[in-house]
C-alpha positions in Angstrom: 0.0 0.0 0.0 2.0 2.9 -1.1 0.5 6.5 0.5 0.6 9.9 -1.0 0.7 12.5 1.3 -0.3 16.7 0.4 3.0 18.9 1.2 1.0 21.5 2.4 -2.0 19.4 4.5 0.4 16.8 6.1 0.1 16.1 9.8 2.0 14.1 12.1 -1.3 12.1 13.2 -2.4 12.0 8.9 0.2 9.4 8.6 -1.2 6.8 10.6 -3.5 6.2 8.2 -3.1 7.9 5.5 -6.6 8.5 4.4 -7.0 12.5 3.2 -5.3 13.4 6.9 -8.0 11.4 8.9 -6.7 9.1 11.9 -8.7 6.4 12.7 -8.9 5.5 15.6 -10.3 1.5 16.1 -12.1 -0.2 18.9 -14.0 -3.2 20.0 -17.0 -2.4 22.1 -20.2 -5.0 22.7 -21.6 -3.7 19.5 -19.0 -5.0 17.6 -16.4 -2.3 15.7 -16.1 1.6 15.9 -14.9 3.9 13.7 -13.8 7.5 14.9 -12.2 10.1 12.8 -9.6 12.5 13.6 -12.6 15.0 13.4 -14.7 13.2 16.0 -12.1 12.8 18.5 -10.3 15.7 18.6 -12.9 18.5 17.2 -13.1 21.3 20.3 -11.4 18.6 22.1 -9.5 19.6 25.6 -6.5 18.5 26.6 -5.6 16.9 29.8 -2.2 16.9 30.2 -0.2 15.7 27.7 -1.3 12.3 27.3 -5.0 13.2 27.0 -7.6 14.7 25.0 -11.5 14.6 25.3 -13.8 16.1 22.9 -17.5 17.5 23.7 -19.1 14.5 22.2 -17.2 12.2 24.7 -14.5 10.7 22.3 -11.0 10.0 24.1 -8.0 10.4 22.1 -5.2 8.5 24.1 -1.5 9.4 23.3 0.8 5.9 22.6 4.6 6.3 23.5 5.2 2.6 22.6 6.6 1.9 19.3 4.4 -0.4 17.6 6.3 -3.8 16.2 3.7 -6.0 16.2 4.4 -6.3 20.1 1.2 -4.5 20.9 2.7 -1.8 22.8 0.7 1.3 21.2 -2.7 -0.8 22.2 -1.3 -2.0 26.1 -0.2 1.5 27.0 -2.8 3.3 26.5 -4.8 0.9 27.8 -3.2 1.0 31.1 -3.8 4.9 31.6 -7.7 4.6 29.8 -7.9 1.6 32.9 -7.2 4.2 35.7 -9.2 7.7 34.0 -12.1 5.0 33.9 -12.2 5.6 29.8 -15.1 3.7 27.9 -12.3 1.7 25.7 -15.0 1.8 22.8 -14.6 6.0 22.9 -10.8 6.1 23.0 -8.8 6.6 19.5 -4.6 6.4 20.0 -2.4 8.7 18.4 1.3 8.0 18.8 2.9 10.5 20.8 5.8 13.3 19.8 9.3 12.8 19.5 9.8 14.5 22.9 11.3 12.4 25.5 11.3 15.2 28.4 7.4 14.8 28.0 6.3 11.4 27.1 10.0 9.5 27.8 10.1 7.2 31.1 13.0 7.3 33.6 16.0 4.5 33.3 19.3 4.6 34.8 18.4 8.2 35.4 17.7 9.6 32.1 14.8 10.1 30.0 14.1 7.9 26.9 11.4 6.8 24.4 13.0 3.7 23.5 11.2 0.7 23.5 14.2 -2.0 24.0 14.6 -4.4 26.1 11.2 -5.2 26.8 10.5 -2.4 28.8 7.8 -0.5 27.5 5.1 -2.1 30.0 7.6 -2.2 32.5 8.5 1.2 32.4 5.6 3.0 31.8 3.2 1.3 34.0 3.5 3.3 37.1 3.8 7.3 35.2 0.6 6.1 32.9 -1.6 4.8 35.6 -1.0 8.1 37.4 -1.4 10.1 34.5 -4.9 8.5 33.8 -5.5 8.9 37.8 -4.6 12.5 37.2 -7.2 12.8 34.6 -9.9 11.0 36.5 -9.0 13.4 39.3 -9.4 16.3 37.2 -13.3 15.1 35.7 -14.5 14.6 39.0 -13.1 17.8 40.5 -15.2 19.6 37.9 -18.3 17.8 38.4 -18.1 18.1 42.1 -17.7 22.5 41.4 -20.6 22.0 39.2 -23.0 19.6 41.2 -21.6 21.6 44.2 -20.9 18.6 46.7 -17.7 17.5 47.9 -15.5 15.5 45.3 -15.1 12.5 47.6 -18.5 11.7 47.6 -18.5 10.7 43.3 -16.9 7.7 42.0 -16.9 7.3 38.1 -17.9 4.8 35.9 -16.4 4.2 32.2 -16.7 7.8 30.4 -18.8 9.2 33.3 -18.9 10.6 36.3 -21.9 9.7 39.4 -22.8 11.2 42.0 -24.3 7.7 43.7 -26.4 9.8 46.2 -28.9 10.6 43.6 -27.7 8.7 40.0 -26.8 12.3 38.9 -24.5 11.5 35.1 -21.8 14.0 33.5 -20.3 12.2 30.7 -16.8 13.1 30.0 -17.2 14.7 27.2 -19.4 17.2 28.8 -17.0 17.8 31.2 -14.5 18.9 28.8 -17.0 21.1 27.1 -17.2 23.2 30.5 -14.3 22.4 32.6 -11.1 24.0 34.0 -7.9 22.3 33.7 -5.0 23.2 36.1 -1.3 23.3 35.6 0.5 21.0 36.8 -2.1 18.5 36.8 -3.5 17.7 40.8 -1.2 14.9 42.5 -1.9 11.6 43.0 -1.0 9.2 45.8 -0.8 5.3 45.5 -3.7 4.6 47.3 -5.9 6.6 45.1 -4.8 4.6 42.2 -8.0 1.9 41.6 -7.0 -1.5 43.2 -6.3 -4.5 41.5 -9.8 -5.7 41.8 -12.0 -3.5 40.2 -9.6 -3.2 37.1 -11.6 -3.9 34.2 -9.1 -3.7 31.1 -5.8 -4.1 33.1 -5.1 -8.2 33.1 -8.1 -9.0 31.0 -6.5 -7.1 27.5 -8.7 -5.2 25.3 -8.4 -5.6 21.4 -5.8 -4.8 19.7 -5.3 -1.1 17.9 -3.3 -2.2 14.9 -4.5 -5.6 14.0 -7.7 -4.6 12.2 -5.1 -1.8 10.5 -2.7 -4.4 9.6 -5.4 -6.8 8.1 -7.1 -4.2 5.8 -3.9 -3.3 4.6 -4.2 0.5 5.9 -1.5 0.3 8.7 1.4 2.7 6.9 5.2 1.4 7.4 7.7 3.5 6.5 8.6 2.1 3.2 4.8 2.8 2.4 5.2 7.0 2.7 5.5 8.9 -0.6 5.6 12.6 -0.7 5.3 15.2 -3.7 8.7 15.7 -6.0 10.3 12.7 -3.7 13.1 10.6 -5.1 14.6 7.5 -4.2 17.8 6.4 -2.8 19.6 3.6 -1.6 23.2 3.5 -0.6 26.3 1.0 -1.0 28.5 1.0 2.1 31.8 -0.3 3.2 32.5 -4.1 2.1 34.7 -4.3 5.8 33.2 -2.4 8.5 35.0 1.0 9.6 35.9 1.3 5.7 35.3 4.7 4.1 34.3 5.6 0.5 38.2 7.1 -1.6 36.5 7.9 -4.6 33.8 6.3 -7.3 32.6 6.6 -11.3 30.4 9.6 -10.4 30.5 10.6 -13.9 29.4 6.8 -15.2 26.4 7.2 -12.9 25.0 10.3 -13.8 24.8 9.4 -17.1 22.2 6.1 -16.4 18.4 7.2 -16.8 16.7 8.9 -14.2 20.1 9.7 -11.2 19.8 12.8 -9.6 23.1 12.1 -8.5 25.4 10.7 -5.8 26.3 11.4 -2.2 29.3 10.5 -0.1 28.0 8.9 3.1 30.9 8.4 6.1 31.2 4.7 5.3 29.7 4.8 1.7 28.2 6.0 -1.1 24.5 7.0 -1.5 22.5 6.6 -5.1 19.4 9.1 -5.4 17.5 8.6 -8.4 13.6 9.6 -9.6 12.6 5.6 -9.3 14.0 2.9 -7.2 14.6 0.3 -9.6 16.7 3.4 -11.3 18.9 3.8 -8.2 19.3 -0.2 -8.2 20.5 -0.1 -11.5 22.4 2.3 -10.3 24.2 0.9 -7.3 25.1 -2.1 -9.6 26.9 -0.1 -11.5 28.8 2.2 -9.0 32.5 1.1 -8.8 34.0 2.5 -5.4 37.6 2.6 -4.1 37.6 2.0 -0.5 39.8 3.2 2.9 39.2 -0.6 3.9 39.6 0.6 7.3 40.6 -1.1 10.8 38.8 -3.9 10.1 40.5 -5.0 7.0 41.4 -8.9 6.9 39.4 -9.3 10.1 38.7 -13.2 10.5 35.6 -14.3 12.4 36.4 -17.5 13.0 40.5 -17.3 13.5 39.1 -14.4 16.0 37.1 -16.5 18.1 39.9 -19.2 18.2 41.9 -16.4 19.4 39.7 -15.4 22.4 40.8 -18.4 24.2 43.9 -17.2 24.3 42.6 -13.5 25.5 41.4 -15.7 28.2 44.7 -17.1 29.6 46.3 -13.9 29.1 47.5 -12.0 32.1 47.4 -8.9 30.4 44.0 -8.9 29.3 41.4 -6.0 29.5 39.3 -7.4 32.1 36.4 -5.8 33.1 34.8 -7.3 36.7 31.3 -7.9 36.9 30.4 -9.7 39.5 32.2 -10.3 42.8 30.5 -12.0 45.7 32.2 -13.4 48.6 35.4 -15.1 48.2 35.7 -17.6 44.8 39.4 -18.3 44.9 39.0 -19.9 48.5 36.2 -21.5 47.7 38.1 -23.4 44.4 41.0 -24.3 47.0 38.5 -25.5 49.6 36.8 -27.3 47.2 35.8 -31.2 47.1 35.5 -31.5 43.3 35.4 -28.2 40.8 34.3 -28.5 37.1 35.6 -26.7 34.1 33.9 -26.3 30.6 34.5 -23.3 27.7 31.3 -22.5 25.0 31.3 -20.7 22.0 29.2 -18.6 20.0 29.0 -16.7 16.2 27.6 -13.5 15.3 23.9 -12.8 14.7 22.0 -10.6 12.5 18.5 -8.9 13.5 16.9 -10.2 10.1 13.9 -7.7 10.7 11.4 -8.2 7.8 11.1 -5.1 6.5 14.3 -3.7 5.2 15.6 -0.4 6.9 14.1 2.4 5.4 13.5 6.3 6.3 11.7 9.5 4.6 13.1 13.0 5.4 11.9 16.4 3.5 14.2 19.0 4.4 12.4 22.8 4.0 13.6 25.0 1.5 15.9 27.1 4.3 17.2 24.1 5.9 16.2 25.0 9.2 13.6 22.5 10.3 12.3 18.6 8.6 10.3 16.0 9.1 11.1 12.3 9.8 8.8 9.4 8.4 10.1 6.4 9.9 9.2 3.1 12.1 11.7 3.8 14.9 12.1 2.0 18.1 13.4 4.9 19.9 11.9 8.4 17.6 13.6 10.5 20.1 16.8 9.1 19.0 16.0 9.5 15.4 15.0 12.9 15.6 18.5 13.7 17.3 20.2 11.8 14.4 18.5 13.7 11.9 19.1 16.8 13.5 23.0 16.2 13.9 22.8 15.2 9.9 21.0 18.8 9.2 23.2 20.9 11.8 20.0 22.5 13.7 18.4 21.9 16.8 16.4 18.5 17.6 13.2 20.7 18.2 13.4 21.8 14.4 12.7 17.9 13.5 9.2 16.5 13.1 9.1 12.7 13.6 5.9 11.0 12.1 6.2 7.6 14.1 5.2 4.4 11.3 4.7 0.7 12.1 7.3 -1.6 12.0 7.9 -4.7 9.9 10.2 -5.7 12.8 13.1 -4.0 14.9 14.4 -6.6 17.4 17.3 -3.5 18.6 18.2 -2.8 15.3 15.8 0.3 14.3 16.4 1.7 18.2 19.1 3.7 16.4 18.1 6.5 14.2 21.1 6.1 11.9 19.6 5.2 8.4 17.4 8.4 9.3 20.3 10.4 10.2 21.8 9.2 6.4 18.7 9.8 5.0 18.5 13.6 6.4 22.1 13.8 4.6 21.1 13.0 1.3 18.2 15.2 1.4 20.4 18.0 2.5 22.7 17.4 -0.4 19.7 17.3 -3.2 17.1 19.6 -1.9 14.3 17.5 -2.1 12.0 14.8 -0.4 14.1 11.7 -0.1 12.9 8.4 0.2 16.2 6.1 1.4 15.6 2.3 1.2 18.6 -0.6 1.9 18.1 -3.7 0.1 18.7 -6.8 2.1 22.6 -7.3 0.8 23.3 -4.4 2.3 21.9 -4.2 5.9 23.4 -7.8 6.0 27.0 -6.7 4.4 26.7 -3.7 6.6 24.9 -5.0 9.6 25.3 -4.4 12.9 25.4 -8.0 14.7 25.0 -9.8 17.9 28.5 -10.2 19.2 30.1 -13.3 19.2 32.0 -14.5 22.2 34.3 -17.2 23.9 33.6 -18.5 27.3 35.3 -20.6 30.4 32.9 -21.3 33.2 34.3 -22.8 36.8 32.6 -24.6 39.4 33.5 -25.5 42.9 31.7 -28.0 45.1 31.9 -28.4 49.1 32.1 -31.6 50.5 27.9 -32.2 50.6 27.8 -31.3 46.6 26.9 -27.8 46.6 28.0 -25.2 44.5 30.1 -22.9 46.7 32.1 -21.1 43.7 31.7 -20.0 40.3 33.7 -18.2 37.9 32.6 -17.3 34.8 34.7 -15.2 32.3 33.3 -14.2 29.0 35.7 -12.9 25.6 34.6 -10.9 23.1 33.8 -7.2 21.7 30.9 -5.1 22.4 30.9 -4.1 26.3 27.5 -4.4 27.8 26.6 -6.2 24.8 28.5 -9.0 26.1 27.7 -9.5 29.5 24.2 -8.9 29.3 22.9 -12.6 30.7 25.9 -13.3 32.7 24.9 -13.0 36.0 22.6 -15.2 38.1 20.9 -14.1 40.7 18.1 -17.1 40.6 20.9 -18.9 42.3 22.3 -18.8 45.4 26.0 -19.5 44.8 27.7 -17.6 48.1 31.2 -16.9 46.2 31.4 -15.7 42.5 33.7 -13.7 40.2 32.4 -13.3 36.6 34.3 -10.9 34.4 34.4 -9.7 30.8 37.9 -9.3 28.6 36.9 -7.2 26.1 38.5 -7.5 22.0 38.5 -4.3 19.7 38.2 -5.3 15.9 36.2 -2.4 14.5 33.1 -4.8 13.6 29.3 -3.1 14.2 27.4 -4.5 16.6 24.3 -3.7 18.2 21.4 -4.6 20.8 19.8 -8.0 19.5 16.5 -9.5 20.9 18.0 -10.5 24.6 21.6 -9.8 23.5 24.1 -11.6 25.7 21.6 -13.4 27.7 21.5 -15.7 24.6 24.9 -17.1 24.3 25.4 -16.3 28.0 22.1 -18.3 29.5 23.5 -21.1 26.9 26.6 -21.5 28.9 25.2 -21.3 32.6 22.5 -23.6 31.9 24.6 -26.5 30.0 27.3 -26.0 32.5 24.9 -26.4 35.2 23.7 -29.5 33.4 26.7 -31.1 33.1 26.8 -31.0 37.1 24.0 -32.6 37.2 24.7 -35.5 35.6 28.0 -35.8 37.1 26.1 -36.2 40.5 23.6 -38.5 38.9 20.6 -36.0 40.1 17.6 -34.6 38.3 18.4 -31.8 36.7 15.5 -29.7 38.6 16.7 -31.4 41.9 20.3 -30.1 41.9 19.3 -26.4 40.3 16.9 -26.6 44.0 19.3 -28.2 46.2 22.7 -28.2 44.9 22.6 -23.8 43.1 20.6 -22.6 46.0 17.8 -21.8 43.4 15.4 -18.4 45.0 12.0 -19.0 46.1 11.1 -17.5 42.7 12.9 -19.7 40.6 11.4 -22.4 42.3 8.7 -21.7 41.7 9.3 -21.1 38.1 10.8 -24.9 38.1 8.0 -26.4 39.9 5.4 -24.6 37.9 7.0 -26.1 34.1 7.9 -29.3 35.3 3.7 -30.2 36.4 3.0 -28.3 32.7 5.0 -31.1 30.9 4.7 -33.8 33.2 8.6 -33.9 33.4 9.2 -37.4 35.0 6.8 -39.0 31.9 8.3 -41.5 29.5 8.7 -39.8 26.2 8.4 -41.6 23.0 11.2 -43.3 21.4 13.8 -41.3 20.0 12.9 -38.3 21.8 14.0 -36.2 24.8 13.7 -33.5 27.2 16.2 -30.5 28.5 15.9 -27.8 30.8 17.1 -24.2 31.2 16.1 -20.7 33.3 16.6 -17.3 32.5 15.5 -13.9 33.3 15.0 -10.8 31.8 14.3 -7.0 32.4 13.2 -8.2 35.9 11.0 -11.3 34.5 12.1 -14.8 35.4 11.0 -17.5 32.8 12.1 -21.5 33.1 11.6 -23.3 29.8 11.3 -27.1 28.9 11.9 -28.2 25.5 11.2 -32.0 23.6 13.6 -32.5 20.9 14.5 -34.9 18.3 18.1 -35.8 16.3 18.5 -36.9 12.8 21.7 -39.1 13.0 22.0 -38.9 9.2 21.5 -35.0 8.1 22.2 -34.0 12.0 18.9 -31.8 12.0 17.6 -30.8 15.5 14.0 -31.1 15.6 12.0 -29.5 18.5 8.4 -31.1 18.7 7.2 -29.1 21.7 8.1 -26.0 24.1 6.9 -25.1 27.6 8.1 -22.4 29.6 6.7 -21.1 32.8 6.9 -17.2 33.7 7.2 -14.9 36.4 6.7 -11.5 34.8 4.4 -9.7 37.3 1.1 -8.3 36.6 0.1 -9.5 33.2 -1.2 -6.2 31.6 -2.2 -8.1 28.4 -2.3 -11.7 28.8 -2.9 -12.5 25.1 0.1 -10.0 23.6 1.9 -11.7 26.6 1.6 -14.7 25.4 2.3 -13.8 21.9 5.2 -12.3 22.8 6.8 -15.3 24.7 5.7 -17.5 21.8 7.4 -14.9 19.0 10.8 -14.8 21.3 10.5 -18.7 21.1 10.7 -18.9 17.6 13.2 -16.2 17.0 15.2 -18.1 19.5 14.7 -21.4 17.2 16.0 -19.8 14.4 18.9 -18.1 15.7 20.0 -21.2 17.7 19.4 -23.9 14.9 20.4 -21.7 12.1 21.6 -18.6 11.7 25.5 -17.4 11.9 27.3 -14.9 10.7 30.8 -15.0 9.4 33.5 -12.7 8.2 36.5 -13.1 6.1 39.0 -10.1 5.2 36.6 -7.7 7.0 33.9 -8.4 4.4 30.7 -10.7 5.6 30.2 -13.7 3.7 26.8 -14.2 3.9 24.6 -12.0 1.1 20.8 -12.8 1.5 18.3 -15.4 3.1 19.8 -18.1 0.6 22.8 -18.4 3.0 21.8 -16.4 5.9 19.0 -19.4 7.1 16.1 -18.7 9.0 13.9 -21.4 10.6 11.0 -22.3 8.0 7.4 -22.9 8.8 8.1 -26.7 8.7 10.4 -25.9 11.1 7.7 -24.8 14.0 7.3 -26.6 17.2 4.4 -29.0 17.2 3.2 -27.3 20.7 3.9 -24.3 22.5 2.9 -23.9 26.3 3.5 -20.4 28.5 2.1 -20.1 31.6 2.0 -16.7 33.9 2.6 -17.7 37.0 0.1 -15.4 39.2 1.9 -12.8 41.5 0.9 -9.2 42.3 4.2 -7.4 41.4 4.9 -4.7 39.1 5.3 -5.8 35.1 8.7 -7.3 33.9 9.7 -7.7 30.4 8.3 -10.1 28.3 9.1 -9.8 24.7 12.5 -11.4 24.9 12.2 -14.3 28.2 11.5 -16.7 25.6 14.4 -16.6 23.7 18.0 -17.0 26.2 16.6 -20.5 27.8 16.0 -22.2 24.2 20.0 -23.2 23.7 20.6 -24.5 26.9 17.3 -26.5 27.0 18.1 -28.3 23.6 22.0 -28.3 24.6 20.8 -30.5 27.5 18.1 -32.2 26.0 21.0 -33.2 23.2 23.0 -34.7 26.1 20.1 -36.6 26.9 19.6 -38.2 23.8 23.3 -38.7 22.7 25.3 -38.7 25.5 26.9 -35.6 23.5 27.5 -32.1 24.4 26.7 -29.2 22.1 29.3 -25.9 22.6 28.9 -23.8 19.9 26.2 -22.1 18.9 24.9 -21.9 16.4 23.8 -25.8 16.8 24.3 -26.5 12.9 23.8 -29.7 11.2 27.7 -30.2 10.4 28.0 -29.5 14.1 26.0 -31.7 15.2 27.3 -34.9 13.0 30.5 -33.4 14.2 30.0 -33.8 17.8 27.8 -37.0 17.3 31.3 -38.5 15.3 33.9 -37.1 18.4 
């Protein structure tokens, strides 16, 4: 669906759904679906705050921070502040909010972002949007109570009303707005007037979804969709080996091939703008480029990761501590028996389905612009595009589109930024588009990593010590996962000893927690088995496992009846992980081809303690989706680099799990707890390795170290 949008009638709401500047705004109420226009919903309409407007005819319009990709944030935030102003759901429309993260950002490691990464958007949010809708609902009834003149803590309200229960007096909200008197700063709001848990009527139960009827219909606008007057297209070629920088090109050969506007030099590249895509394709092909290769130049992937073992044992190693609890050297020469085992992992790219792409229109004086984009993080890609133009991030209009997937790659703003550039340079509306070759030539990759894990046990078979030491570039992005605080070890030291090769790499769905989790979990295993336990038994009695993860191993092993026979050929593994603050342990049934060495897993279960489900179904769809993108990445996909260029070109050799690859059954349970929301996009994905690592072992007598778990690495390992 390709949109055309009026230079001089645009608006930042008209892009959501493109339909002659009208935002539609979608709901479910008992008599089936409602349509509200921009006109209905905001029409005399008076703000409340900054997240709210009402209109006379009672029609909510409900700013969404959340970045919509497919995750159902833009539906479960709003929903969470409509749940405490006691909105009619069927009355409310959702805009998504500004590119202003002073306003409509939420507080982490104290600073203000509108990044939705990490899983965090429920998480974060939760608290600021159920005061902001308490604010609201404070603000209704305090003018109803002036009008009605009785004392406010004598009404209550009701979805899109407020009562006065003495005599069954009404004022719809609407009517409110049409009369009432808004202070500044909003009134505050204490805990306890927030509405208990009990009489939420949206908050746990879910309410329908705001972009799936969009998405069906075809009338949800991505970024690629946006087309404005006079706008040409471009799409770039970048540096073969990362860090590289564009020398010089056949700029005069290019110009001359039907329909270039011309060429711009990008930092790492060079940028094609043409009047039709297909043009700038041609285009590209064509462009010959001489290249600064750069610092990464004959980088080796897989010589490097041999080489982190030997980062490892040296002395003079960058080490970075992360961990240090008690005293782990005397427990290792206390010890009755210690254990020792190394893993490895390869890079891994985001493979988001839609390919990066960004529109920027530059005015005429070059002092302000406007962003169309599906970003992750819009405040971020307004400050990109602003550094690009040389003005202030204020001067830059961000209209927020969906995304065909992000996963931490689109929480950047730097194809935007590039995009901004190349609009600069040829004065007109640029639509930038990279093709597939090129965001995997020039991705920006999960690191890959090296890593040596010690054990110590005491003389009744508990773990006392642990050491864990993990290799690789990327700072946080390595260590994310490492720690493990849903065991009760009393003496650890876990450190990182960090590489530089000049490679781009970037947040991936669960970053570190993937190849990390992997390590601790088949380690743990290995213990296990070595003491001739059950694997859930030791994790309880011999890791000192929390009351929490406990429970989280109690609750999956009744879901999939873990001491059951399983048919022949056929076995099961565990693993636990959290993350952002959610606690998830995960069973998995696998199967091995001897002959091809394909994994198969036939069925999944994981159990979850994430807090107070806002959403249970986008929960659960959001476990399930980090479950398969787990799959894939775990059974498939690697990334590999030879003289600084990447090897793989496109999905031919970059695989990704197929449909016929799918689980037979997936099982997630919540486990019930009244506890702030935890992240849940991304717990499904770190326990999947070590699970089928361990349910390998069970079947083969094997053990899998390297991920990806490959077919020629598994005949490998089945051959040692």
């Amino acid at each position: 669906m390709t949109i055309h949008f009026d230079k001089d009638k645009i608006s930042r709401r008209g892009v959501l759904a493109g339909l002659g500047g009208l935002t539609f705004g979608l709901a479910l109420g008992t008599d089936g679906v409602k349509l509200f226009t921009e006109a209905e919903a905001s029409t005399g309409a008076k703000s409340i705050g900054a997240w709210v407007r009402i209109a006379p005819n009672g029609a909510v319009t409900i700013l969404s921070a959340g970045a919509e990709m497919g995750q159902g944030s833009m539906t479960s935030l709003p929903m969470i502040l409509a749940e405490e102003m006691d909105a009619d759901w069927s009355r409310v429309s959702i805009e998504m909010a500004p590119a202003d993260r002073a306003v409509y950002g939420y507080t982490f490691n104290n600073a203000r972002n509108m990044a939705i990464v990490g899983s965090r958007a429920v998480m974060l949010y939760f608290n600021d949007l159920r005061t902001a809708g308490a604010q609201v609902r404070k603000v209704l009834i305090a003018n109803a109570a002036e009008k009605w003149n009785v004392d406010a803590a004598t009404l209550r309200t009701e979805p899109g009303f407020v009562v006065n229960p003495a005599n069954r007096q009404k004022l719809g909200y609407g009517e409110i707005a049409a009369f009432g008197k808004v202070s500044s700063p909003l009134p505050a709001v204490t805990p306890a007037e927030l509405k208990p848990r009990k009489d939420w009527k949206m908050i746990g139960k879910g309410v329908p979804r705001h972009d799936t009827p969009l998405k069906v219909n075809g009338k949800a606008v991505y970024g690629i969709d946006v087309r404005l007057p006079d706008m040409v297209y471009a799409t770039a070629l970048h540096a073969p080996v990362h860090t590289g920088k564009p020398q010089s090109w056949n700029d005069a050969d290019i110009k001359k091939m039907p329909g270039v506007v011309g060429t711009v030099r990008l930092p790492n590249g060079v940028a094609i703008v043409a009047r039709t895509f297909p043009q700038a394709m041609a285009a590209r092909a064509a462009l010959k480029v001489n290249w600064d290769q750069g610092a990464a130049a004959g980088f080796n992937s897989e010589a490097a990761l041999v080489a982190y073992e030997k980062v490892h044992h040296d002395p003079k190693a960058q080490i970075t501590s992360l961990e240090k609890r008690g005293d782990a050297d005397a427990a290792f020469k206390g010890a009755a028996k210690t254990f020792k085992a190394e893993f490895r992992s390869d890079y891994g790219y985001h493979a988001q389905m839609e390919p990066l792409n960004a529109v920027v229109r530059v005015a005429a004086d070059g002092q302000t612009a406007e962003v169309w984009e599906g970003s992750q993080a819009p405040d971020a890609t307004r400050d990109q595009t602003a550094k690009a133009l040389g003005i202030a991030p204020d001067k830059v209009t961000v209209h927020q589109c969906y995304m065909g997937g992000g996963f931490g790659r689109r929480s950047l703003g730097d194809y935007a930024g590039e995009c901004a550039a190349i609009a600069k340079e040829v004065k007109r509306p640029v639509k930038l588009v990279w093709t597939r070759e090129e965001d995997i030539a020039h991705g920006m990759f999960r690191p890959q990593s090296f890593q040596c894990l010690e054990a110590a046990q005491d003389a009744s078979g508990k773990v006392t010590g642990w050491k864990h030491c993990v290799v690789g570039e990327g700072g946080v992005l390595l260590h994310t996962g490492i720690r493990i605080p849903y065991y009760g070890v009393p003496n650890q030291a876990i450190e990182r000893r960090g590489v530089s090769h000049g490679i781009r790499l970037k947040h991936w769905r669960a970053v570190g927690h993937v190849f990390n989790t992997f390590a601790i979990e088949s380690f743990v295993d290995e213990m296990a088995v070595a003491a001739n336990m059950d694997p859930i038994a030791f994790r309880l009695e011999r890791m000192g496992a929390t009351p929490k993860a406990r429970k989280c191993f109690e609750t999956v092993a009744q879901m999939c009846d873990w001491k059951a026979a399983r048919p022949a050929g056929r076995a099961i593994g565990l693993s636990i992980t959290e993350r952002s603050g959610s606690l998830g342990a995960g069973v998995v049934e696998i199967s091995v081809n001897r002959q091809t060495g394909k994994i198969t897993v036939h069925k999944v279960w994981v159990a979850v303690d994430g807090g107070i489900i806002a959403t249970p179904g986008p929960a659960k769809a959001n476990v399930e989706s980090a479950i398969i993108y787990g799959l894939s990445s775990i059974l498939h996909e690697r990334v590999t680099m030879k003289d600084g260029a990447v090897q793989q070109t496109n999905f031919h050799d970059y695989e990704l799990m197929r449909m016929s690859d799918m689980p037979e059954e997936m099982h997630t349970q919540f486990i019930d707890v009244d506890t702030r929301p935890t992240g849940l996009g991304e717990i499904g994905n770190p326990f999947i390795a070590g699970a089928i690592s361990n349910a390998f072992h069970r079947l083969t007598g094997k053990r899998l170290r390297h991920l990806p778990f490959t077919p020629d690495r598994v005949l490998a390992t089945l051959k040692a």
